[in-house]
C-alpha positions in Angstrom: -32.5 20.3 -51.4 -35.2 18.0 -49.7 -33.8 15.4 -51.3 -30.1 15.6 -50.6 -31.5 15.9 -46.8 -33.7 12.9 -47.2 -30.3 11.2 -48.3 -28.5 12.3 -45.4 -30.8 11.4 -42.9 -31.5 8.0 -44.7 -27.8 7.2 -44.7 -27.0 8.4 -41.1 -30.2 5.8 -40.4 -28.0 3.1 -42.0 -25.0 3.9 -40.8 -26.3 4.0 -37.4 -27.8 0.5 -37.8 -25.2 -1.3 -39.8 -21.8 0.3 -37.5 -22.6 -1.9 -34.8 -22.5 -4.7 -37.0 -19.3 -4.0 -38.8 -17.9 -3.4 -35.5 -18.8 -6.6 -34.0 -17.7 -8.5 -37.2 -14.1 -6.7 -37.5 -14.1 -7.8 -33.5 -14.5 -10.9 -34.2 -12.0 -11.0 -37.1 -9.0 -9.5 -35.4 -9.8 -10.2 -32.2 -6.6 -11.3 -29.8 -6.4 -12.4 -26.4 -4.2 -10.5 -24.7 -2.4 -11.9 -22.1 -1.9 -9.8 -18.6 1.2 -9.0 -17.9 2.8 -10.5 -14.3 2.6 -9.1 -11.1 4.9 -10.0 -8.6 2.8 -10.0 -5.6 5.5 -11.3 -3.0 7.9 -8.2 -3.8 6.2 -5.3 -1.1 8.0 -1.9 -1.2 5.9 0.3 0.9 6.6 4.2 1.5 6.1 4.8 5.4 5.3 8.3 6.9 4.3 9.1 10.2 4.7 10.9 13.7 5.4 10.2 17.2 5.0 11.1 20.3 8.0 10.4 23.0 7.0 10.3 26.7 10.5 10.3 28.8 10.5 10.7 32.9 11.2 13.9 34.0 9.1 15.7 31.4 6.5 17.9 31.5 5.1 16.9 27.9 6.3 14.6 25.0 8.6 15.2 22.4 7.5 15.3 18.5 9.3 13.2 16.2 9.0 12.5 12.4 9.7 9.2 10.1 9.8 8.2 6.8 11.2 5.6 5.1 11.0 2.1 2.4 10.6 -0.6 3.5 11.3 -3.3 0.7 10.5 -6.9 1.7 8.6 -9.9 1.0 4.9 -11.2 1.5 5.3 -15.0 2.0 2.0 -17.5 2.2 0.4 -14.4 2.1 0.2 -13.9 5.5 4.3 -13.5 7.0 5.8 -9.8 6.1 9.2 -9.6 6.3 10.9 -6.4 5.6 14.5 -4.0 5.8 13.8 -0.6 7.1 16.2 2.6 6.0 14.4 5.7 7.3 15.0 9.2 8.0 14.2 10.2 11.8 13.8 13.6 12.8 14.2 13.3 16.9 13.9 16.7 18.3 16.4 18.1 18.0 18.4 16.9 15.1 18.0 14.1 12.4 18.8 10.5 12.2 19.0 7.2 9.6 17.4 4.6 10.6 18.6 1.3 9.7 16.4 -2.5 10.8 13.5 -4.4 9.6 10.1 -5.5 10.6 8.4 -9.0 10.7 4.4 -8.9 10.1 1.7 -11.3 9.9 -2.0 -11.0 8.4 -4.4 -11.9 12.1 -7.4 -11.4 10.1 -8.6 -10.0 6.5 -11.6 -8.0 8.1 -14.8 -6.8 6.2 -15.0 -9.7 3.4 -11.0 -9.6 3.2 -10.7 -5.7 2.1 -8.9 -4.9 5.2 -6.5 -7.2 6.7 -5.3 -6.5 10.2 -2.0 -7.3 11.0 0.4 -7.3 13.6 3.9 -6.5 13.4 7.4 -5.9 15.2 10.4 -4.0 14.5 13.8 -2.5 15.1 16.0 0.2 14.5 19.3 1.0 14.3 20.5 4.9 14.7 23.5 5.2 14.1 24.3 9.2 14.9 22.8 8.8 18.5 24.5 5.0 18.5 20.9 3.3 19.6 17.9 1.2 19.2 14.9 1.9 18.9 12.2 -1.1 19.3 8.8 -1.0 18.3 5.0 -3.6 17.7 1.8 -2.3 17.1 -1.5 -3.2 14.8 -2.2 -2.1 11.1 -4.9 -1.8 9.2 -5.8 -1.1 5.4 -7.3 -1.2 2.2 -6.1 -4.6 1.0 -1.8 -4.9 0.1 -2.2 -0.8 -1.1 -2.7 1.3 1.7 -2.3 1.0 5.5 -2.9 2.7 8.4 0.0 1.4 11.6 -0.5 2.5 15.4 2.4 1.4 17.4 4.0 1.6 20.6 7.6 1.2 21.4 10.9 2.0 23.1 14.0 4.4 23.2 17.0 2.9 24.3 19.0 6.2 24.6 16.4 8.3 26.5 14.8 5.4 28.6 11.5 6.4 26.9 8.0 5.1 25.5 6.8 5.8 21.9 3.4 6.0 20.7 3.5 6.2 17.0 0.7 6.4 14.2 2.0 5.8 10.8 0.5 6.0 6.7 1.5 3.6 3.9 1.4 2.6 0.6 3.0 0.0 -1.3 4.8 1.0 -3.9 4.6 -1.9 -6.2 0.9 -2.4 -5.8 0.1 1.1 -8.1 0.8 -1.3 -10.8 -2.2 -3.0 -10.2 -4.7 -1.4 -7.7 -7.4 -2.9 -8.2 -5.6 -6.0 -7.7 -4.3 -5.2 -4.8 -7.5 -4.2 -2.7 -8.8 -7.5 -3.6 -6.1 -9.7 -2.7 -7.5 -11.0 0.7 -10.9 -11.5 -0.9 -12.0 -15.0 -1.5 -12.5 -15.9 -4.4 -15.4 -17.7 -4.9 -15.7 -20.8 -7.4 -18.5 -21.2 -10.0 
């Protein structure tokens, strides 16, 4: 008995010591480079939620409102957005589609190029209350993935001022996240 432990615990020693090395060896044997796949990084399709307040004269308070909507577009030079916008508008009361785009640029890619602030403009077509709605504001975010948007803007139908705080996330980045957090930093050159 003591000596089929002895056996055991002697080969266990040896296969503990000599696995690493057969390891490393069929590593070396077989290895491959694989290639990364491609990432279209100019493609953007970010998913936009978010609220608004509407402050109209002749009102005691504001009126709630609700967005969401894609925006598919393009990052060109890494620094010029351009985007379409189809979106669903709740406007209190009832429901709209809203139908424009949005032009972007990258100010500044803040704390070491993890968040970029931009600044954008857009506008809105609605087309079941047959008006505009216009809009520019400030974002920030963590890299081309997420994004937090504060805007302010204008109703053409009720003569009104919107302040509007929004969430995002692209989309097309989920492919490669970590990729995308990084893609302001500089890289740095050996």
């Amino acid at each position: 008995m003591r000596f089929l432990l002895r056996s055991c615990g002697l080969l266990g020693v040896w296969l503990g010591c000599a696995w690493p090395r057969i390891a490393s060896a069929e590593a070396s044997i077989y290895h491959e480079s694989v290639p990364t796949p491609p990432h279209v990084s100019d493609f953007t399709l970010p998913l936009e939620w978010g609220d608004s307040a509407v402050w109209g004269r002749g009102r005691p308070g504001p009126l709630y409102e609700f967005e969401a909507g894609l925006l598919p577009g393009f990052l060109l030079w890494d620094t010029l957005g351009l985007h379409a916008k189809v979106e669903y508008h709740y406007r209190n009361p009832g429901s709209d589609i809203g139908l424009g785009g949005r032009a972007s640029c990258v100010v500044v890619p803040a704390v070491a190029g993890f968040v970029p602030v931009t600044v954008f403009t857009g506008w809105s077509y609605l087309p079941h209350a047959n008006t505009s709605e216009f809009e520019a504001g400030a974002s920030f975010g963590l890299g081309k993935l997420f994004y937090l948007a504060l805007s302010g803007g204008y109703e053409a139908d009720r003569r009104s001022g919107v302040y509007h705080m929004a969430f995002g996330i692209d989309l097309n980045e989920l492919s490669d996240p970590i990729g995308s957090i990084t893609h302001f930093v500089p890289e740095k050159v050996p």
